[in-house]
N, C-alpha and C positions, 0 to 999 in steps of 0.2 A: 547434589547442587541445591541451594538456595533457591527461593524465589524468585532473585533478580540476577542468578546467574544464567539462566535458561532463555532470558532477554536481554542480556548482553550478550550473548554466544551466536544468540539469533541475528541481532542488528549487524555482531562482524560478521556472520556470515552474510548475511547482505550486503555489505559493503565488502566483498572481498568474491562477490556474485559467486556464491556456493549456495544454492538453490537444496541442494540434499542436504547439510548441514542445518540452513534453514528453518526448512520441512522437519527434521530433528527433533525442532524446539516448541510444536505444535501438538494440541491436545488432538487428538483423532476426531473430536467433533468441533472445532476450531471453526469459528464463522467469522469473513472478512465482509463490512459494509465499506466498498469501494466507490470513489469519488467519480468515478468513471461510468457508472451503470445505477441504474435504481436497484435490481433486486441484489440480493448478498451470497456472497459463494460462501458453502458450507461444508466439512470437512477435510480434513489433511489433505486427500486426493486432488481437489476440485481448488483448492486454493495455495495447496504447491504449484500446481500448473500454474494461477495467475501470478504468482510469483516467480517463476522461469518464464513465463512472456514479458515482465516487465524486467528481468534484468535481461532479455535479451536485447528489451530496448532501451534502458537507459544508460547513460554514460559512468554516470558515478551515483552512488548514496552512500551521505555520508550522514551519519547519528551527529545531533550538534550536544542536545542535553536530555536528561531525564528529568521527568519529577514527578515524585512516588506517592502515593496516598494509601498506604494497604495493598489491595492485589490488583488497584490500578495507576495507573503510569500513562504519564503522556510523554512521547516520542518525539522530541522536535529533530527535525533532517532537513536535507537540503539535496535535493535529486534535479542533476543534469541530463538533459536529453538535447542534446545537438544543440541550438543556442539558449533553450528557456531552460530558466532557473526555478525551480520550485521548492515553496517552503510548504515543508508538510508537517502535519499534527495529527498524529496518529494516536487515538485513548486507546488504549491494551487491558484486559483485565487477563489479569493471574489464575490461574486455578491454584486448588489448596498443594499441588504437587508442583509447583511453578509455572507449567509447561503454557502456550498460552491460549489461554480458550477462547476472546475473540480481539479484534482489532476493528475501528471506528476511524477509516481514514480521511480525512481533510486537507486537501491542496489549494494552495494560492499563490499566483493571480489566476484569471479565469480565462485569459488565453493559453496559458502556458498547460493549462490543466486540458483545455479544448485540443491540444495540437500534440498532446500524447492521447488524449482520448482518441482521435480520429487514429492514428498507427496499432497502439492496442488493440479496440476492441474489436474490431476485423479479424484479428488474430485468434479472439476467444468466439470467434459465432458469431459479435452484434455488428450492429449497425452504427457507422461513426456519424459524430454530432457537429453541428458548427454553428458559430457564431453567425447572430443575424444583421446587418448592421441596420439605423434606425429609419435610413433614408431607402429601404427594401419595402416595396410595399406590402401592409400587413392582412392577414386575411380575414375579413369579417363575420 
């Protein structure tokens, strides 16, 4: 395979939520900084799992476009979870063998990203987050 075929194969298998197929397309020491958590899961093991918790929860992801620079690539998609729509922007670098060694994910808006954070990350161990609104009083 190519390069960019090992991240096409990856994205349908995400959008066709085949989780082992996926997992496939990952370097064994693959690190995901997820928009969800501060610290970053790292390796095949640890971030095939986050990614079979999140297709267990989203509805649909779909790839909309690539665009390539060498052995990195930005991922634009569009992932459904029950009513919020999310545009996501995910940087991918390449390793020299295609497979993909990390992912830098970005979600917006910041509700939409808030109301899969809270379902998710209970699932993986944290603790979910919520919006504060401004008329809450603050703590000094």
């Amino acid at each position: 395979m190519n390069s960019i075929d090992y991240l096409e194969a990856f994205l349908d298998s995400m959008s066709r939520r085949d989780v082992d197929g996926a997992v496939a397309h990952l370097a064994d020491s693959v690190v995901l900084h997820s928009p969800i958590v501060s610290s970053q899961f790292e390796g095949k093991e640890k971030v095939g799992s986050v990614l079979k918790h999140l297709l267990d929860v989203v509805d649909q992801f779909t790839p909309k476009l690539l665009l390539r620079d060498g052995a990195n690539v930005v991922a634009v998609l569009t992932i459904i979870v029950g009513e919020d729509v999310i545009d996501a922007f995910d940087h991918i670098h390449l390793g020299d063998d295609g497979r993909i060694e990390s992912m830098m994910v970005a979600w917006r808006p910041l509700p939409a990203l808030v109301a899969v954070q809270q379902i998710l990350v209970p699932r993986l161990g944290g603790q979910a987050q919520e919006l504060v609104p401004l008329d809450r009083p603050r703590c000094s």
